[in-house]
C-alpha positions in Angstrom: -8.1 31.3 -11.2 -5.7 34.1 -9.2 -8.2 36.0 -7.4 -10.4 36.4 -4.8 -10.1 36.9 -0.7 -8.8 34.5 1.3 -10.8 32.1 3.1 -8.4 30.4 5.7 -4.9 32.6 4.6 -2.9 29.3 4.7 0.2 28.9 2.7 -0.9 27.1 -0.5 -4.1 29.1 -0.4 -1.7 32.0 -0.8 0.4 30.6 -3.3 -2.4 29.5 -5.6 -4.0 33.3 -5.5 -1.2 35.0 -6.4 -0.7 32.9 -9.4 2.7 30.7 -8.8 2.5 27.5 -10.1 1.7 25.2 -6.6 3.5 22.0 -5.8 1.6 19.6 -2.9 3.8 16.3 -1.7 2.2 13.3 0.0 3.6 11.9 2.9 2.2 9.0 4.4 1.7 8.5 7.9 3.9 6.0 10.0 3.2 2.6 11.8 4.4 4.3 14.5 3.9 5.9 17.6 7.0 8.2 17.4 6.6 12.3 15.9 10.1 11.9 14.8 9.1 9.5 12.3 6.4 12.4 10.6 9.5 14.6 11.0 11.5 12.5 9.4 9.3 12.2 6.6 8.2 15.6 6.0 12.0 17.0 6.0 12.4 15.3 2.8 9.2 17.0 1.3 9.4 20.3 3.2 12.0 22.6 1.5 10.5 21.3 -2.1 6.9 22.1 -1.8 4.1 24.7 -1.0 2.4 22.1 1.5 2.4 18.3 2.7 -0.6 16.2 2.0 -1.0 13.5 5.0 -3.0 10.7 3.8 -6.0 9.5 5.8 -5.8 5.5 6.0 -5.0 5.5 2.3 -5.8 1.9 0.5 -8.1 1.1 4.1 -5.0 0.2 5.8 -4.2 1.8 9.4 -1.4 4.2 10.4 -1.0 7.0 12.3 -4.2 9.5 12.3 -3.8 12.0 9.7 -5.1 14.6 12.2 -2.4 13.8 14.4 0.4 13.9 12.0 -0.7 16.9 10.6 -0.4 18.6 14.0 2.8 17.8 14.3 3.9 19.0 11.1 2.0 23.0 12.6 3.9 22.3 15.2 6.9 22.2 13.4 6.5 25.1 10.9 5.1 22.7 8.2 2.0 23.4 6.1 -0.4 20.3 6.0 -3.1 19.0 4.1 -5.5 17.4 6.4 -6.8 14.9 4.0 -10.1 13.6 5.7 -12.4 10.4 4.2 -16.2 9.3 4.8 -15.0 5.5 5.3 -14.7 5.6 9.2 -16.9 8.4 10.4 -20.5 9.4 10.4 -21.2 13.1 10.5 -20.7 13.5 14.2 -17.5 12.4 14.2 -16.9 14.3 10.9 -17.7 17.7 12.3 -15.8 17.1 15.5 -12.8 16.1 13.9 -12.8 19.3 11.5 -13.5 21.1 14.7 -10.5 20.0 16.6 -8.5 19.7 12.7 -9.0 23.6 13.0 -8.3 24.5 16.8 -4.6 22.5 15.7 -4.2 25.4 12.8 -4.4 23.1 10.2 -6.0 25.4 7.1 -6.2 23.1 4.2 -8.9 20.1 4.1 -9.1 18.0 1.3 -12.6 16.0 1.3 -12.4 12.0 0.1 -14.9 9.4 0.5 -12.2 7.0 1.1 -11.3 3.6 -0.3 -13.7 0.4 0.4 -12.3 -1.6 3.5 -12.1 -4.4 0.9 -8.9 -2.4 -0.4 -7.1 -2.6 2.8 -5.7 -5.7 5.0 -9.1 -5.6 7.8 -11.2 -6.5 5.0 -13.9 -7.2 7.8 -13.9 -3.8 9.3 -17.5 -2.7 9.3 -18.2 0.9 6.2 -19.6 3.7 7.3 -19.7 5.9 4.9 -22.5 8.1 5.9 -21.7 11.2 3.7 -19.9 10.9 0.3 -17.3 13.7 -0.4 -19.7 15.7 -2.2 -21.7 15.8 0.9 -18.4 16.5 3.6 -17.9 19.4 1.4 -21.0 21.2 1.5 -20.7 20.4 5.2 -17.3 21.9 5.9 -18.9 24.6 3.8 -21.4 25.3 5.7 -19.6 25.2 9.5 -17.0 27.5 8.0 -19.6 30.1 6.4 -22.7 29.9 8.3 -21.2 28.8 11.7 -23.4 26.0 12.4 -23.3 22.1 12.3 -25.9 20.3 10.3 -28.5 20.2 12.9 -28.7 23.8 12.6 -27.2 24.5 16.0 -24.4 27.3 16.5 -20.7 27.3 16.5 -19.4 29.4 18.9 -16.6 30.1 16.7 -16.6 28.7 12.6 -13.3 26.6 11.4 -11.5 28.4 8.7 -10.5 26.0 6.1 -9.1 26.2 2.1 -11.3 23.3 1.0 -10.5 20.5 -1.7 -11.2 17.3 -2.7 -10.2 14.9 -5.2 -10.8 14.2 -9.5 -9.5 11.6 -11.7 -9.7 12.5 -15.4 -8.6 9.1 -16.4 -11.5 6.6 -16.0 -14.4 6.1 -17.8 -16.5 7.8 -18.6 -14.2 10.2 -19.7 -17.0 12.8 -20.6 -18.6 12.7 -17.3 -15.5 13.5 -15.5 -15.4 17.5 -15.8 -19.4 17.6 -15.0 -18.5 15.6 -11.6 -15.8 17.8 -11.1 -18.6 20.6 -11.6 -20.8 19.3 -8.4 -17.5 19.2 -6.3 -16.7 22.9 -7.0 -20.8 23.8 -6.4 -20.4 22.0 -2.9 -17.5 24.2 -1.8 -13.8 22.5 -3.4 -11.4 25.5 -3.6 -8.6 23.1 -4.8 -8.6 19.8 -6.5 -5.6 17.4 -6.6 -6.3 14.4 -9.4 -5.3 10.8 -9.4 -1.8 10.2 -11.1 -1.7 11.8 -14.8 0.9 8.9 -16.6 -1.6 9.7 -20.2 -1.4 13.6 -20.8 -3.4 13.4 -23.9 -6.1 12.4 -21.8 -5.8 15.5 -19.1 -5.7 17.6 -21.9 -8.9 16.9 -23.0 -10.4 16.9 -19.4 -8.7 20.3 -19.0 -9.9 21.5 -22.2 -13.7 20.4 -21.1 -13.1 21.7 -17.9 -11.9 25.2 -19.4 -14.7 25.1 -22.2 -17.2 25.1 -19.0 -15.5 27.4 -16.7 -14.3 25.8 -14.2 -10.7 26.8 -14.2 -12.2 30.3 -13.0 -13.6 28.7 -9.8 -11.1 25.9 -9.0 -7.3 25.6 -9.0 -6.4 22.4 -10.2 -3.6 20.6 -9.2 -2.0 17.3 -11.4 -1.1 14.1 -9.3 2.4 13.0 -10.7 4.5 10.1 -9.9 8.0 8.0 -10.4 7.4 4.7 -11.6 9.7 2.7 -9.3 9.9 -0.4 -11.7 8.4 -2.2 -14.0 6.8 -4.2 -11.8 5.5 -1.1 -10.1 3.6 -0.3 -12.5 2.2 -3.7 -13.9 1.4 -3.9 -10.1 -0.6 -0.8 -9.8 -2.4 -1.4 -13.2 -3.7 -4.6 -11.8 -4.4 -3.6 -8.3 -5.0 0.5 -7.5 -8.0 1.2 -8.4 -8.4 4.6 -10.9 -4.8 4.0 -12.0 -4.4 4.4 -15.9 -0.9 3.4 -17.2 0.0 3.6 -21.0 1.4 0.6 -22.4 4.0 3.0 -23.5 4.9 3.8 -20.5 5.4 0.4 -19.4 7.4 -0.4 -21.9 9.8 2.4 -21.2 10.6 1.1 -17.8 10.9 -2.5 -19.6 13.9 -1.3 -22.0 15.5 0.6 -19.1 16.8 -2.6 -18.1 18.4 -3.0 -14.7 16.7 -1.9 -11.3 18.6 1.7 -11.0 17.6 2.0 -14.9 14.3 1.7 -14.6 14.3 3.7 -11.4 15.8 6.6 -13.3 13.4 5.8 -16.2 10.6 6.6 -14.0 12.2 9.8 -12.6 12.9 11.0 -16.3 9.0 10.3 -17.0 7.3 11.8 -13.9 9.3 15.2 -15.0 8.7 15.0 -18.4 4.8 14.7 -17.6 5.4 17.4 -14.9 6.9 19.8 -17.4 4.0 18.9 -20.3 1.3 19.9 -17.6 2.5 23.0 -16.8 1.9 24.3 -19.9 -2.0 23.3 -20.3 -4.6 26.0 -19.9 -6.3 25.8 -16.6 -3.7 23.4 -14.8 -2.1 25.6 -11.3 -0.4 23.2 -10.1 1.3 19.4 -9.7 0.8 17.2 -6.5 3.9 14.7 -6.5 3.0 11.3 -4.9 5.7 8.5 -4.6 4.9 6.4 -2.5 8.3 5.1 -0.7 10.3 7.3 -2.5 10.1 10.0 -0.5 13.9 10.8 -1.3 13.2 10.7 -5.0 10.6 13.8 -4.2 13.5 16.6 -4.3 15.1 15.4 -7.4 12.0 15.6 -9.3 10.9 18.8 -8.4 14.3 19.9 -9.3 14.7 18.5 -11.9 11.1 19.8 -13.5 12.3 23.3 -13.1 10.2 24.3 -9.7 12.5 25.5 -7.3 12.8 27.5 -5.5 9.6 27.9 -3.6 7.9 31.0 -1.8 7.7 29.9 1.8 7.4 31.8 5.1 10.1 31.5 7.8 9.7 28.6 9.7 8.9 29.3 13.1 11.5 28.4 16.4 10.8 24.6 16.7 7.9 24.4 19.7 10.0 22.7 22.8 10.4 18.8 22.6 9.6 19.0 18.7 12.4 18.3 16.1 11.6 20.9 12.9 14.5 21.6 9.9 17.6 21.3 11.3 19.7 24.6 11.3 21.2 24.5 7.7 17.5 23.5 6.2 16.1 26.8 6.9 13.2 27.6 4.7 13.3 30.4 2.2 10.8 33.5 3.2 7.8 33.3 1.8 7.0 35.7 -1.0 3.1 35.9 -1.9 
């Protein structure tokens, strides 16, 4: 999918429609009340990707809002991903916060029903999850093209937002998985970013399922990829993360790298060897690179893969008090 009019005109929405190959970063909020630690954090990601995913209370643990990192990162010239879950809010505070989300300029939404509480380290935090993701998209949908909440009353002005949500082709049942992803494109998803691909045989028959139906004409889809830090890494996040499939193969890759910086470097070599098998399958836009305290290691991989440079816009003059690129980071223009 390369066509169509824009819907919120933000960066990755561009990038996506004129057919480049999109790359999304996640950066993780701090346990912090300083900007300068978002800053810090998105400088790393910001000269390698088409936008920054900020993660909403990922794995039910608290840090910084993701609304409020991902104004900062507007108000430094960044392009966010608001990424907004059903966990903590009930549909009031949904719409409110997608209201505000928009009067900050942040364009891209991506809709998550959020991890259980029993994930996190407040295990006795009370759910709320009043809508699923399927149901905060067709609400976003509806503010931004009808202009009213879901009692029916008015918005004086609609929020304008590139709308996405999540897929994971890697859990059972794998036959289900494109028809799911089907109700999340009827409910408004513009973009979808999946859970890390670490078995491409398996997204290549999701792709070709999602292709055999169509899909890839409605949605751009984006691949989750990741460096394995370690060994241990990834016997911990087969054990623990839920939705996280890991090939014994892989496993025993970073096992015969050896030493720490071995299998460090082992996992680099893997993430860009999977980033650089998925951009050749039908259907696939783009990759969205989590690593998860590796921040740094973002860069090399995207380098390495054979994505840079990126099309971005000039970055705007830093708003007063707020720390954006420093003068020999400037970004690239953007080229649509």
């Amino acid at each position: 999918m390369t066509e169509g009019k824009l819907v919120a005109g933000s960066r990755l929405e561009r990038v996506l429609r004129s057919g480049r190959f999109a790359v999304t970063a996640e950066l993780n909020p701090p346990d912090s009340a300083d900007p300068e630690a978002v800053y810090e954090r998105a400088l790393v990601l910001a000269e390698v990707c088409d936008a920054i995913n900020v993660t909403d209370a990922a794995s039910a643990r608290v840090h910084m809002s993701s609304i409020a990192a991902c104004a900062l990162l507007v108000r430094a010239g960044y392009e966010p991903v608001l990424q907004i879950t059903c966990r903590d809010r009930n549909r009031i505070a949904l719409q409110g916060d997608l209201l505000g989300a928009a009067a900050l300029g942040i364009r891209n939404v991506l809709c998550l029903t959020g991890d259980d509480v029993g994930a996190g380290d407040q295990p006795q935090a009370k759910r709320v999850f009043d809508l699923d993701s399927i149901q905060l998209l067709r609400m976003a949908r509806i503010m931004r093209e009808k202009g009213v909440f879901l009692s029916g009353r008015r918005l004086d002005v609609a929020p304008k937002f590139f709308l996405g949500a999540a897929a994971n082709p890697f859990v059972p049942p794998y036959e289900w998985r494109p028809y799911r992803l089907a109700k999340k494109v009827a409910a408004g998803a513009e973009f979808i970013q999946t859970q890390l691909c670490f078995d491409v045989p398996r997204l290549r028959a999701f792709m070709a399922k999602v292709c055999d139906i169509g899909l890839h004409e409605r949605v751009f889809i984006l691949v989750g990829v990741g460096p394995l830090k370690s060994v241990k890494t990834a016997e911990y996040m087969r054990r623990r993360v839920p939705g996280i499939h890991i090939p014994d193969e892989i496993v025993e890759r970073l096992r015969k790298a050896g030493s720490a910086r071995g299998q460090r470097e082992e996992g680099k070599r893997i993430c860009v060897e999977i980033i650089q098998q998925v951009k050749d399958i039908p259907g696939v836009a783009g990759v969205h690179v989590m690593a998860y305290a590796q921040e740094e290691l973002v860069a090399e991989v995207i380098e390495e893969a054979g994505l840079l440079p990126r099309p971005h816009r000039p970055t705007p003059p830093s708003a007063v008090g707020v720390k954006g690129p420093k003068d020999n980071q400037k970004l690239a223009p953007y080229v649509p």
